[in-house]
N, CA, C and O atoms as a Tinker XYZ file with bonds, in Angstrom:
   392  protein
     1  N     -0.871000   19.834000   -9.905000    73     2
     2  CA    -0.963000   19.222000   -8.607000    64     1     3
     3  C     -1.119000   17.712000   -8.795000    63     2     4     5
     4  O     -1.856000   17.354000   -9.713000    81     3
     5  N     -0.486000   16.721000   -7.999000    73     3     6
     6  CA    -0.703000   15.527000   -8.002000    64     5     7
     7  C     -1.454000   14.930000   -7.200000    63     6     8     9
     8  O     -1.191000   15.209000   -6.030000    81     7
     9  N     -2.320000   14.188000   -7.343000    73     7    10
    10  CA    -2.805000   13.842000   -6.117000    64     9    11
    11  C     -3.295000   12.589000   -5.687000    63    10    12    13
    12  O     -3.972000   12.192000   -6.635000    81    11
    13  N     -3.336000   11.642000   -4.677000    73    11    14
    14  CA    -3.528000   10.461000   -4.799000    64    13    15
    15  C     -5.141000   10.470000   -3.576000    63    14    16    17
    16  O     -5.287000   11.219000   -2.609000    81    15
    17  N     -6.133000    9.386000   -4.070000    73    15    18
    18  CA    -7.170000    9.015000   -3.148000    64    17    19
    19  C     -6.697000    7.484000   -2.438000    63    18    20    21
    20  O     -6.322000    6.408000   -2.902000    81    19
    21  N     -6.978000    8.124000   -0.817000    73    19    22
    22  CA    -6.209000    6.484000   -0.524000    64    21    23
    23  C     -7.148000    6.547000    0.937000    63    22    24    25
    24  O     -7.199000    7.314000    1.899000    81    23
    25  N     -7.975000    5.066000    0.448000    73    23    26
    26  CA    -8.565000    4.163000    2.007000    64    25    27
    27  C     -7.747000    3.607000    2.874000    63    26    28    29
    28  O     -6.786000    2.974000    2.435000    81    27
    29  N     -7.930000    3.711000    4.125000    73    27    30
    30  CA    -7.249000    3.335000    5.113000    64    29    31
    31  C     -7.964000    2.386000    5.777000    63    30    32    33
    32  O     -9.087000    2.112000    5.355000    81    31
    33  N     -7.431000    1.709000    6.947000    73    31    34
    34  CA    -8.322000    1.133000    7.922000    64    33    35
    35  C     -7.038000    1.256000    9.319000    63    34    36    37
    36  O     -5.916000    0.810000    9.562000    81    35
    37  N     -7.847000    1.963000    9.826000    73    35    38
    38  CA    -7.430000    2.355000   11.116000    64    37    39
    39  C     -7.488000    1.511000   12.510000    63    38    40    41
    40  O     -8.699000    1.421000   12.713000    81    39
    41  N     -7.044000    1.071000   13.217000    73    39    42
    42  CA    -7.645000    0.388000   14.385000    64    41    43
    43  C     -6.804000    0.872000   15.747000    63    42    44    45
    44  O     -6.889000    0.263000   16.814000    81    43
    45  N     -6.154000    1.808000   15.589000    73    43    46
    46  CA    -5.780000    2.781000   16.773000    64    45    47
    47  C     -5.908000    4.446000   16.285000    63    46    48    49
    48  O     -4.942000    5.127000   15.941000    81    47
    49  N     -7.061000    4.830000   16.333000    73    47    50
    50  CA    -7.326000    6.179000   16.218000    64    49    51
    51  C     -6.506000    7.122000   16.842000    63    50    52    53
    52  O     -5.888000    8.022000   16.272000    81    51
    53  N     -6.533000    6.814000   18.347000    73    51    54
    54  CA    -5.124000    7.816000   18.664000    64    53    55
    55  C     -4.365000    8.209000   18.772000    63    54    56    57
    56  O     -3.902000    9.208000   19.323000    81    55
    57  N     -3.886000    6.933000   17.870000    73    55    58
    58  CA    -1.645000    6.812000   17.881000    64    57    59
    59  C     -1.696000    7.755000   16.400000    63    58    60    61
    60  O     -0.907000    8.642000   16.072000    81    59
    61  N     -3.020000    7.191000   15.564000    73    59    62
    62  CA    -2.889000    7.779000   13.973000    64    61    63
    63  C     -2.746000    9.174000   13.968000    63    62    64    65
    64  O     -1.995000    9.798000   13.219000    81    63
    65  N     -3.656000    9.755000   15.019000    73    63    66
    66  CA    -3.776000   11.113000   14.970000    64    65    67
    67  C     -3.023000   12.055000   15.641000    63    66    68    69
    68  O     -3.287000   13.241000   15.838000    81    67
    69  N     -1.604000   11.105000   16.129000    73    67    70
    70  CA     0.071000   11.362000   16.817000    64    69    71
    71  C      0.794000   11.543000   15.440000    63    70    72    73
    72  O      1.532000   12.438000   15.028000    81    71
    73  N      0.181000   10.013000   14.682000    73    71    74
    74  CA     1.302000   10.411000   13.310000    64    73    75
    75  C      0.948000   11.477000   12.600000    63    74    76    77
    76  O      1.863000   12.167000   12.151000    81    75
    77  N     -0.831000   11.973000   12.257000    73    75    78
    78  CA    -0.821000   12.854000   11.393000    64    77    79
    79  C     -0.314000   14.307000   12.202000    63    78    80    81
    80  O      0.395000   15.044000   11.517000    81    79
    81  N     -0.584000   14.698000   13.403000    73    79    82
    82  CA     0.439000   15.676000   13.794000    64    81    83
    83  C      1.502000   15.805000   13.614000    63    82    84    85
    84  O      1.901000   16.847000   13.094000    81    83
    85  N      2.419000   14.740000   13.992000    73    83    86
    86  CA     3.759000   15.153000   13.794000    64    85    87
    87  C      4.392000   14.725000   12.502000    63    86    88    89
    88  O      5.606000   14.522000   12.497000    81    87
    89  N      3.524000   14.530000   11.154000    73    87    90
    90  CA     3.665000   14.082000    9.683000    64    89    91
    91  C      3.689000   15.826000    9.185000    63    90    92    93
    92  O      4.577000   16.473000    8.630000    81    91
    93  N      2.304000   16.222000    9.656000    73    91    94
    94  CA     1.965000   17.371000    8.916000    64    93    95
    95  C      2.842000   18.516000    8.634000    63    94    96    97
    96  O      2.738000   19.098000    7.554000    81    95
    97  N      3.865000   18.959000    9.690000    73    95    98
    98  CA     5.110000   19.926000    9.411000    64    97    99
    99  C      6.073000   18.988000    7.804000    63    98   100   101
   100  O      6.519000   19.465000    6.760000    81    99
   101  N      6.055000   18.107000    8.132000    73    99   102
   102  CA     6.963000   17.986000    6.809000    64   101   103
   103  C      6.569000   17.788000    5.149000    63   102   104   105
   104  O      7.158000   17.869000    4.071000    81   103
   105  N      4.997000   17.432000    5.716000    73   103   106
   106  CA     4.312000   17.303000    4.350000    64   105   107
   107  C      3.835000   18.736000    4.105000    63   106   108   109
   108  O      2.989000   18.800000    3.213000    81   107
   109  N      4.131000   19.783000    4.613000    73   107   110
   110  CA     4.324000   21.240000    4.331000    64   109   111
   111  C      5.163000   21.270000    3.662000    63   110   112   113
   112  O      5.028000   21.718000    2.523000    81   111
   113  N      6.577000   20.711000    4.211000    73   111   114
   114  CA     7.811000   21.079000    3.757000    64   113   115
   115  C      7.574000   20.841000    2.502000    63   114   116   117
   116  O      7.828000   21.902000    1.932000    81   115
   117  N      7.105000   19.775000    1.440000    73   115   118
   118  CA     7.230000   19.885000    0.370000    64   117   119
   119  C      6.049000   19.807000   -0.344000    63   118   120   121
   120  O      5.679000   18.936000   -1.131000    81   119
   121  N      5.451000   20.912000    0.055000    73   119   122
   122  CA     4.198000   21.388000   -0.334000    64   121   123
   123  C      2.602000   20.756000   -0.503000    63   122   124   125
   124  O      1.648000   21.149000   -1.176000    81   123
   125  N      2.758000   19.694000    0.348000    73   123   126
   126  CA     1.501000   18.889000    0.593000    64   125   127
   127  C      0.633000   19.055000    1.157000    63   126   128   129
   128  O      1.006000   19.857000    2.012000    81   127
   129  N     -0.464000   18.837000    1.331000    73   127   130
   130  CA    -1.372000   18.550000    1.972000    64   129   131
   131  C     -2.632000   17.643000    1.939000    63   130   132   133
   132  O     -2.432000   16.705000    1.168000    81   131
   133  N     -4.033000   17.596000    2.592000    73   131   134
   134  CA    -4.563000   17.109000    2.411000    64   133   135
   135  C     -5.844000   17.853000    2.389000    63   134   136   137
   136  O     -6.330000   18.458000    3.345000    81   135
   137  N     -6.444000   17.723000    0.942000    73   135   138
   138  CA    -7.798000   18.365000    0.784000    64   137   139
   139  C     -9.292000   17.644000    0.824000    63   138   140   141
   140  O    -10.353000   18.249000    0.667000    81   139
   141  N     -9.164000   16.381000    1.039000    73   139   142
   142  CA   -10.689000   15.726000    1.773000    64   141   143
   143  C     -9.952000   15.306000    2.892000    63   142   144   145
   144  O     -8.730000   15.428000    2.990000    81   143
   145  N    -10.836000   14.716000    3.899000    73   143   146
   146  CA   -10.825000   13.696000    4.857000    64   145   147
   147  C    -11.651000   13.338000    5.754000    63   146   148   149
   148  O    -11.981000   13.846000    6.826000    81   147
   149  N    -12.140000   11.849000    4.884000    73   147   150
   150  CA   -13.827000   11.179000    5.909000    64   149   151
   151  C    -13.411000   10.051000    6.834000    63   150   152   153
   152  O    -12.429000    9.343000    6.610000    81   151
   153  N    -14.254000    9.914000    7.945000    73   151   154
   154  CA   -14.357000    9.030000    8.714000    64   153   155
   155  C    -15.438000    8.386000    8.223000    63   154   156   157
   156  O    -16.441000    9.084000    8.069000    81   155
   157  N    -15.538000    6.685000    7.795000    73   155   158
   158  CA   -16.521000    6.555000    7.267000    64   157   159
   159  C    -16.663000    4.899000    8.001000    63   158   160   161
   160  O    -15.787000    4.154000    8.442000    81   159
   161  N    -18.255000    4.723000    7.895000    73   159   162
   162  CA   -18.894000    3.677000    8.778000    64   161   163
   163  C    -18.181000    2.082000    8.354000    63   162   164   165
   164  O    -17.320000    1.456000    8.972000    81   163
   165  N    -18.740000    1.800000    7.352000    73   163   166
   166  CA   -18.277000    0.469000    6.708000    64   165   167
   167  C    -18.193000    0.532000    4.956000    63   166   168   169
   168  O    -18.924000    1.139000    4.173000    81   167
   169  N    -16.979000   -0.364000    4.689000    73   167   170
   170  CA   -16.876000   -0.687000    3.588000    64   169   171
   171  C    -17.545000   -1.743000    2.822000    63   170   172   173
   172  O    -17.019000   -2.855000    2.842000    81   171
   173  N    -18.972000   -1.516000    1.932000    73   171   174
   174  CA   -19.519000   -2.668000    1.288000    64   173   175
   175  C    -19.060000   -3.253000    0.369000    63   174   176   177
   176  O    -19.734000   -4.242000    0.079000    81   175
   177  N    -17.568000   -2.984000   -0.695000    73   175   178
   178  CA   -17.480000   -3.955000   -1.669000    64   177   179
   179  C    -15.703000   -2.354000   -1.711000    63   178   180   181
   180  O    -15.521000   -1.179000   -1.395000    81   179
   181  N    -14.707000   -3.870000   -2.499000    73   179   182
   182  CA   -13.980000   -3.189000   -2.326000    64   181   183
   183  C    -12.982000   -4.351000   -2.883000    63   182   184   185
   184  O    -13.025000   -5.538000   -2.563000    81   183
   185  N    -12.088000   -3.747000   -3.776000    73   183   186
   186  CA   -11.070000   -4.184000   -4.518000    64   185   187
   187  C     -9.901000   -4.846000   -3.765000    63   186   188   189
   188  O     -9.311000   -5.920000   -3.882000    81   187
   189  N     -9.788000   -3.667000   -2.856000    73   187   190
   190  CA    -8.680000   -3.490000   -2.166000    64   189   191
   191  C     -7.903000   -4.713000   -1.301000    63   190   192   193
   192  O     -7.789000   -5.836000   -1.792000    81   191
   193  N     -7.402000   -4.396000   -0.018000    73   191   194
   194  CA    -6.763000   -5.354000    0.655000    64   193   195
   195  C     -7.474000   -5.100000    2.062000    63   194   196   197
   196  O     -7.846000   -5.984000    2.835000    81   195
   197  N     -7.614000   -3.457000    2.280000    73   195   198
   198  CA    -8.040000   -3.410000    3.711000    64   197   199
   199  C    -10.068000   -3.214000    3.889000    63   198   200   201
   200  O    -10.813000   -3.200000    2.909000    81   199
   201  N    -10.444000   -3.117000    5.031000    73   199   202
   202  CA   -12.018000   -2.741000    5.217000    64   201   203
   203  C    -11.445000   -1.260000    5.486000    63   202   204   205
   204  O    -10.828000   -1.198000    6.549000    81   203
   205  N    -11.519000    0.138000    4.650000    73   203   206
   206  CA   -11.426000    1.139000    5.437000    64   205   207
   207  C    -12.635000    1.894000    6.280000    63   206   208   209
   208  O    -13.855000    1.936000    6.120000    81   207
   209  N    -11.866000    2.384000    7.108000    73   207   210
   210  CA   -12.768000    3.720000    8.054000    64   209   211
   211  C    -12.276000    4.497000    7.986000    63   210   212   213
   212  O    -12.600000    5.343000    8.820000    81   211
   213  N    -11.413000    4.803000    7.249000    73   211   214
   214  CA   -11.196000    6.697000    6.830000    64   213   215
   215  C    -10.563000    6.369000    5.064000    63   214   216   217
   216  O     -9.927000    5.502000    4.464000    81   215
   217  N    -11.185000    7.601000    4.810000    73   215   218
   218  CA   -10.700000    7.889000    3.297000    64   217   219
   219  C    -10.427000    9.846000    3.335000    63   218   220   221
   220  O    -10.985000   10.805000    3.869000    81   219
   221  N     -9.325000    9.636000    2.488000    73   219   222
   222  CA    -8.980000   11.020000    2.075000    64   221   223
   223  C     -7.974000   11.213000    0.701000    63   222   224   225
   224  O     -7.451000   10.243000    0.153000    81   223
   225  N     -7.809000   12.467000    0.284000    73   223   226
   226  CA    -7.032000   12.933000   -0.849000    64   225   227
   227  C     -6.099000   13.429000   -0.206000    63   226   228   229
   228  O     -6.275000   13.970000    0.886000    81   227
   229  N     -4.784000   13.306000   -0.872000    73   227   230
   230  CA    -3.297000   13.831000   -0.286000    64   229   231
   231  C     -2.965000   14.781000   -1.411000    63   230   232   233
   232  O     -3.704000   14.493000   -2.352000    81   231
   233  N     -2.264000   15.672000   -1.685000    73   231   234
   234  CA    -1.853000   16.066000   -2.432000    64   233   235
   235  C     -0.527000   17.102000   -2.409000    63   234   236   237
   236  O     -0.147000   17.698000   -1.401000    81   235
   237  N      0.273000   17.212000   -4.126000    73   235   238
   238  CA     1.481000   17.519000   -3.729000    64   237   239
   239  C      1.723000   18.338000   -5.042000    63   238   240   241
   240  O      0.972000   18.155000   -6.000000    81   239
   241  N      2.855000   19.325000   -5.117000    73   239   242
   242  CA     2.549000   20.110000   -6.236000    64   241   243
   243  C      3.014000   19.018000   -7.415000    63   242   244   245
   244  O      2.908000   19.396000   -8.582000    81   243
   245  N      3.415000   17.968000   -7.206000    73   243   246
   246  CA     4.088000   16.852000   -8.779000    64   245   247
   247  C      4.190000   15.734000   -7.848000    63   246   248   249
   248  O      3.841000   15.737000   -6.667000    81   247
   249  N      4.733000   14.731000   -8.547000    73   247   250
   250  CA     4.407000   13.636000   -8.601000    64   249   251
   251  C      6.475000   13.334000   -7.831000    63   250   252   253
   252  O      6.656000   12.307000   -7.176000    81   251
   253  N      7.629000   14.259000   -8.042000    73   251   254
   254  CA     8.306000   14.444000   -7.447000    64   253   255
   255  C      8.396000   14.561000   -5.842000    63   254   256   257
   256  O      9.012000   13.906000   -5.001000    81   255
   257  N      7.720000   15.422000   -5.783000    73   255   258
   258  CA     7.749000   15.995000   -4.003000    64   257   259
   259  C      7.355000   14.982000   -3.627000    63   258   260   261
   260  O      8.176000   14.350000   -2.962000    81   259
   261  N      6.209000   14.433000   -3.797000    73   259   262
   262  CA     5.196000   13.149000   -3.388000    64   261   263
   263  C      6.486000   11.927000   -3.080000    63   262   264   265
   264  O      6.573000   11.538000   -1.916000    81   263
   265  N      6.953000   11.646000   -3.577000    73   263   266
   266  CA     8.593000   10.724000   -4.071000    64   265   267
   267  C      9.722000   10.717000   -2.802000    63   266   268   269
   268  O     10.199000    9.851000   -2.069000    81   267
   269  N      9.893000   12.365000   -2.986000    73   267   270
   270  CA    10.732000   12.684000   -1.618000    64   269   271
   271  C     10.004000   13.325000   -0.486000    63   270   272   273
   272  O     10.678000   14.076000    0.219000    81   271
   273  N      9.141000   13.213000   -0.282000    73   271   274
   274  CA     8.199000   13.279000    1.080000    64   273   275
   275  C      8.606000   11.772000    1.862000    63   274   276   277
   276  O      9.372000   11.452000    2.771000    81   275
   277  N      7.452000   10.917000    0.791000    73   275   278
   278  CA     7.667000    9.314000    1.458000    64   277   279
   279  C      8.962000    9.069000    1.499000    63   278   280   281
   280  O      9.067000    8.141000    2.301000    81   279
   281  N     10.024000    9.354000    1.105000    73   279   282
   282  CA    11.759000    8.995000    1.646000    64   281   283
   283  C     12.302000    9.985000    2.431000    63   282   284   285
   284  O     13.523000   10.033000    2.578000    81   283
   285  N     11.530000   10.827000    2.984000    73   283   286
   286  CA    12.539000   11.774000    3.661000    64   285   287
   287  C     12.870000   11.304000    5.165000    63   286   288   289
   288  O     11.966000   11.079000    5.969000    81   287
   289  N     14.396000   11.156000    5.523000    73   287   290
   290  CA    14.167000   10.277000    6.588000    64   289   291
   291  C     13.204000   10.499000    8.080000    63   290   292   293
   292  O     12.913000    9.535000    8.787000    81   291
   293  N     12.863000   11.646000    8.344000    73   291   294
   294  CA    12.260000   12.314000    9.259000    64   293   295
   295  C     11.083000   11.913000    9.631000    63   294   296   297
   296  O     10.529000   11.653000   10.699000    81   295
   297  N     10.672000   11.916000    7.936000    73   295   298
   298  CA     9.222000   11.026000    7.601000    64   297   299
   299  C      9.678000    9.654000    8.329000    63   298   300   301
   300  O      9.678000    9.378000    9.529000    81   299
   301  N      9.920000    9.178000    7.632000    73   299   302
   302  CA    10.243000    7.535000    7.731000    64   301   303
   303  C     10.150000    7.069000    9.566000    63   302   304   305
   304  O      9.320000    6.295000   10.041000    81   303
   305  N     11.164000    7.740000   10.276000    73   303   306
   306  CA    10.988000    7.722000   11.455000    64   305   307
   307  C      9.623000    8.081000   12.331000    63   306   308   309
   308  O      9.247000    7.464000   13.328000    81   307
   309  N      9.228000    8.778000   11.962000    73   307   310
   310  CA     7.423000    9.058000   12.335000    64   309   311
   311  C      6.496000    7.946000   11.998000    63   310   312   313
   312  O      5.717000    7.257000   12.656000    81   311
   313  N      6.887000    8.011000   10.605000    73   311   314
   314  CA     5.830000    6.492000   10.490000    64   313   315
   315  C      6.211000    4.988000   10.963000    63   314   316   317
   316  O      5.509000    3.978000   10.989000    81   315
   317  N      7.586000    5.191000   11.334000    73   315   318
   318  CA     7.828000    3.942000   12.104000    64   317   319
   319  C      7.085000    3.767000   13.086000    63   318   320   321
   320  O      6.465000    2.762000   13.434000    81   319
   321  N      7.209000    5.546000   13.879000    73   319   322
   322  CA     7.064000    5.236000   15.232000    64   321   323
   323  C      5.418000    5.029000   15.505000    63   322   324   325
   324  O      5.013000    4.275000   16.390000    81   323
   325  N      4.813000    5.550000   14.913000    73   323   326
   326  CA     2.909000    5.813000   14.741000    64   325   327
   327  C      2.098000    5.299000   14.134000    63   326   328   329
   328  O      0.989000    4.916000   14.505000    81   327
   329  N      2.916000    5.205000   12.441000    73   327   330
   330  CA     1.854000    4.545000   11.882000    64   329   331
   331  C      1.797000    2.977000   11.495000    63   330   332   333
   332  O      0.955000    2.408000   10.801000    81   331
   333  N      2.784000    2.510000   12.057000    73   331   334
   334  CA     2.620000    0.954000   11.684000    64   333   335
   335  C      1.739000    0.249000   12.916000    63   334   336   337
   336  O      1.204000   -0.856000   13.004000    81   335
   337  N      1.852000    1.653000   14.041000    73   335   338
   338  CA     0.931000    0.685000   15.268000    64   337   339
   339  C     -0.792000    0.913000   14.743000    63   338   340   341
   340  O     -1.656000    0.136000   15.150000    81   339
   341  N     -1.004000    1.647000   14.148000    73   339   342
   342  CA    -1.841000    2.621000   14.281000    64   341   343
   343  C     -3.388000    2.021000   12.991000    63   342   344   345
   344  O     -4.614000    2.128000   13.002000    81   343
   345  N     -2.320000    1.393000   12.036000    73   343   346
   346  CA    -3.181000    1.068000   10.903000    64   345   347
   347  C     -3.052000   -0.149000   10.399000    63   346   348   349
   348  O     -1.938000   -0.668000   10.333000    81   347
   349  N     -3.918000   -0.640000   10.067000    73   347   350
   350  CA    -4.333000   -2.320000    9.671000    64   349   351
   351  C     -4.090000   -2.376000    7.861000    63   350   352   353
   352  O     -3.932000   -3.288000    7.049000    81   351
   353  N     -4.142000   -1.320000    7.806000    73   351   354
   354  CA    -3.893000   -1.416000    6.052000    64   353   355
   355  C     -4.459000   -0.330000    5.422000    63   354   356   357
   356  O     -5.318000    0.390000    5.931000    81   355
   357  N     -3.876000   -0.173000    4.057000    73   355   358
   358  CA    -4.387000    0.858000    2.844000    64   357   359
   359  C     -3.933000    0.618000    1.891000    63   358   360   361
   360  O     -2.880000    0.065000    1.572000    81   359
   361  N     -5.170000    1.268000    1.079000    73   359   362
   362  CA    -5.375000    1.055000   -0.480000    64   361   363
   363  C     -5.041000    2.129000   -1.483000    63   362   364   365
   364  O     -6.062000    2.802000   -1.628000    81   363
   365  N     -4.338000    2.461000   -2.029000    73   363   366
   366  CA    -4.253000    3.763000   -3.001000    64   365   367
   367  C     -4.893000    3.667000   -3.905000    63   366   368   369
   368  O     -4.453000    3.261000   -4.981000    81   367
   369  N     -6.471000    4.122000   -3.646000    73   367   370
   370  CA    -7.710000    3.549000   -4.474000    64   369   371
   371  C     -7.182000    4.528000   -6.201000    63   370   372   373
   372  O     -7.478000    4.148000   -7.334000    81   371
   373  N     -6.486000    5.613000   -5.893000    73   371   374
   374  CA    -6.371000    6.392000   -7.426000    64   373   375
   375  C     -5.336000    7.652000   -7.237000    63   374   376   377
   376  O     -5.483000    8.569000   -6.428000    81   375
   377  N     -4.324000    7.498000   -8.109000    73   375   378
   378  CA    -3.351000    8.962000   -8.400000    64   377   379
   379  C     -3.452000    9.497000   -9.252000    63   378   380   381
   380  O     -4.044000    8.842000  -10.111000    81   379
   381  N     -3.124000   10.630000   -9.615000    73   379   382
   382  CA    -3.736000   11.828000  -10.611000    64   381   383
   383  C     -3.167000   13.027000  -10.526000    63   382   384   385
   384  O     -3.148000   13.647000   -9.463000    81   383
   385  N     -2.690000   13.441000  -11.536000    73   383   386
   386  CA    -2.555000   14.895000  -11.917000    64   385   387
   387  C     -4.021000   15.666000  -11.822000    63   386   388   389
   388  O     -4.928000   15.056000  -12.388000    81   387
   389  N     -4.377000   16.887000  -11.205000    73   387   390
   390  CA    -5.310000   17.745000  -11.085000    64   389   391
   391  C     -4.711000   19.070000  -11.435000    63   390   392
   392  O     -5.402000   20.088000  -11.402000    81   391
């Protein structure tokens, strides 16, 4: 299983939670999902680029699917439409084989 940990920072909660609905049928399609996911208060120190308020693990059976998920055009069009309104930024704090 592959799997990546990635902070977000959200600043439209309800458009995000349009994209993760209508994301989730296709990140089935190639066997994904997501096995944490926190809503969290504030970020005190941080490498990154964004302040997140949500963190979670994605995961996919290889490091392939993961590849053609993010290019599948279906995808692409969803996150046009949802998630560029939706989020201020993210960090792919860590990827990993599990």
């Amino acid at each position: 299983m592959y799997e990546m940990l990635v902070a977000m920072e959200i600043h439209n909660s309800e458009r995000y939670a349009k994209y993760r609905e209508a994301m989730k049928p296709i990140l089935r399609q190639y066997g994904g999902g997501f096995s944490n996911d926190f809503h969290i208060a504030a970020t005190l120190q941080t490498e990154g680029q964004c302040q997140a308020n949500r963190l979670f693990t994605i995961y996919f059976p290889d490091q392939a699917s993961m590849e053609s998920f993010f290019s599948d055009t279906e995808y692409v069009e969803i996150k046009a439409r949802y998630f560029e309104d939706s989020v201020s930024g993210f960090d792919i704090l860590a990827s990993y084989t599990r």
